[in-house]
C-alpha positions as a printed NumPy array, in Angstrom:
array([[105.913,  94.408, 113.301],
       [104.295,  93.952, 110.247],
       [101.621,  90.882, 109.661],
       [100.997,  89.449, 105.849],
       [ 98.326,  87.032, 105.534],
       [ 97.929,  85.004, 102.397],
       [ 94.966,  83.828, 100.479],
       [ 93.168,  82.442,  97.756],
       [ 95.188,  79.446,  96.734],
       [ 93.668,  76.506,  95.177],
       [ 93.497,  74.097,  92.468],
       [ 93.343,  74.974,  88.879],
       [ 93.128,  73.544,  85.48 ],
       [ 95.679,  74.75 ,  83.4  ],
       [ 94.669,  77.633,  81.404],
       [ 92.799,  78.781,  84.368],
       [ 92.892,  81.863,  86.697],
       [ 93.498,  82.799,  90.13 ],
       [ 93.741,  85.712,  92.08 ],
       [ 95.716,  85.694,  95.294],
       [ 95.782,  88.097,  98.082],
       [ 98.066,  89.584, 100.796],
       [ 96.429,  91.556, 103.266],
       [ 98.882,  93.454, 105.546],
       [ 98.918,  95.226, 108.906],
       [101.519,  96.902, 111.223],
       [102.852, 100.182, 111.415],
       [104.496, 102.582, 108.117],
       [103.584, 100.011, 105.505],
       [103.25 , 102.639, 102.678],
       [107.513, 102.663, 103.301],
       [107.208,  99.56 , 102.175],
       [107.507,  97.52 ,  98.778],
       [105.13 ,  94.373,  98.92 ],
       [106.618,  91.056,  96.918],
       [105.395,  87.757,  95.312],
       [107.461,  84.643,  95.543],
       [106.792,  81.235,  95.047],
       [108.903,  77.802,  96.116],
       [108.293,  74.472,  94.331],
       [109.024,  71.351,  95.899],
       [112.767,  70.767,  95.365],
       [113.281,  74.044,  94.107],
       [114.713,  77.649,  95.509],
       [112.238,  80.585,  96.287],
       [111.622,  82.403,  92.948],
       [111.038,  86.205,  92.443],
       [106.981,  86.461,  90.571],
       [106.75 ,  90.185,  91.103],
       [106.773,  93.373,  93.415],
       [105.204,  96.628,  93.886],
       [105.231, 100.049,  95.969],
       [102.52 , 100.621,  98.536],
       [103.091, 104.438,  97.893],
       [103.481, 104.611,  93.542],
       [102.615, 102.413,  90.84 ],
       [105.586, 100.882,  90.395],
       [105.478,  97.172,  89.478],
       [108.03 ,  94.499,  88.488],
       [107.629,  91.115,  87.142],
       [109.494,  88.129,  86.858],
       [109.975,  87.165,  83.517],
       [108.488,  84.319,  83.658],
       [105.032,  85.194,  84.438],
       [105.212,  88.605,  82.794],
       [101.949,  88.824,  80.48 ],
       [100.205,  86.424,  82.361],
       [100.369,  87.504,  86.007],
       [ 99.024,  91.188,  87.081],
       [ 99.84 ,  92.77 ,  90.283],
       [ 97.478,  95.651,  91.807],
       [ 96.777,  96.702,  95.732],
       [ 94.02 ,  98.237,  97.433],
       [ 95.405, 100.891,  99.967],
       [ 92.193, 101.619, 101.902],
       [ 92.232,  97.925, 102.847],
       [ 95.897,  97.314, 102.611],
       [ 95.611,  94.396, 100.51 ],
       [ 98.015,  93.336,  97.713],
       [ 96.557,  91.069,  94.912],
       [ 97.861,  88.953,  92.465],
       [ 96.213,  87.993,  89.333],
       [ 96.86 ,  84.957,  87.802],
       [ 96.05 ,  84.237,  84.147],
       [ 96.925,  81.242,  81.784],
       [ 97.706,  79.123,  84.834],
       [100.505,  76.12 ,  83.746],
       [101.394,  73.359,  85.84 ],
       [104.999,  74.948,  85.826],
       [103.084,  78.093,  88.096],
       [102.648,  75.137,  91.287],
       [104.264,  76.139,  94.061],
       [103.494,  77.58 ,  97.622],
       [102.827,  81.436,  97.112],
       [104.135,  84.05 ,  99.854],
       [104.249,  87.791,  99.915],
       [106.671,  89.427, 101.667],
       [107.386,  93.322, 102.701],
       [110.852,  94.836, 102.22 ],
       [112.627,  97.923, 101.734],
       [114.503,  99.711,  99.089],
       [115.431,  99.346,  95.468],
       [116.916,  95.907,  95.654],
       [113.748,  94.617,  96.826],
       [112.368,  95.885,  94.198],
       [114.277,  94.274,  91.935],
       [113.001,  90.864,  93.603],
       [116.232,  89.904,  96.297],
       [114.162,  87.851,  98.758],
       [117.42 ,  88.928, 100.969],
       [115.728,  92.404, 101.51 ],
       [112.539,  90.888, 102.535],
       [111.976,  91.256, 106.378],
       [108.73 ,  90.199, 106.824],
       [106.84 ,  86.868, 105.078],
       [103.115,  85.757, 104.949],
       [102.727,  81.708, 105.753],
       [102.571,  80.982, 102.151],
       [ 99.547,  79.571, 100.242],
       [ 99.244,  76.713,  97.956],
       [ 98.646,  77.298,  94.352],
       [ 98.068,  73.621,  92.372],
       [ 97.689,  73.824,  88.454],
       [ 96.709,  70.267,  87.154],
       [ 93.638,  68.65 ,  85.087]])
């Protein structure tokens, strides 16, 4: 059973930065590719990005590509995710997920088995 536990979130002006993380225990997780989504009230669950506990493979939405940064820490099994040029579009709850395979890759939440509790992320002056 793997265990993701989010953190970070906060309030931010826009223009501002934030780094979340997503630190994750449980057994094999280097099998594992680690995802960023994010749900706005009202809204469905969007893709933000993904990458491979064991290569440097990353993947980002388009919408945040240029702005957001993902990057992991292996020795402390910790996925982070930078935030840059925060808008008030980027509010939403934040989660990271673990999955398998090349669709999850690709962002399909469907190929997500495990989820963090999500944390809030608030861009407003």
């Amino acid at each position: 059973q793997v265990q993701l536990v989010e953190s970070g979130g906060g309030l931010v002006q826009p223009g501002g930065s934030l780094r979340l993380s997503c630190a994750a225990s449980g057994p094999a997780l280097s099998t594992y590719t680690m995802g960023w989504f994010r749900q706005a009230p009202g809204q469905a669950r969007e893709f933000v990005g993904s990458i491979k506990w064991n290569a440097y493979n990353v993947n980002y939405a388009d919408s945040v590509k240029g702005r957001f940064s993902l990057s992991k820490d292996n020795a402390k099994n910790t996925v982070y995710l930078q935030m840059t040029k925060l808008e008030p579009e980027d509010t939403a709850v934040y989660s990271c997920a673990a999955g398998r395979g090349p669709i999850a890759f690709r962002g399909n939440s469907d190929s997500y088995d495990y989820w963090g509790q999500g944390t809030q992320v608030t861009v407003s002056s």
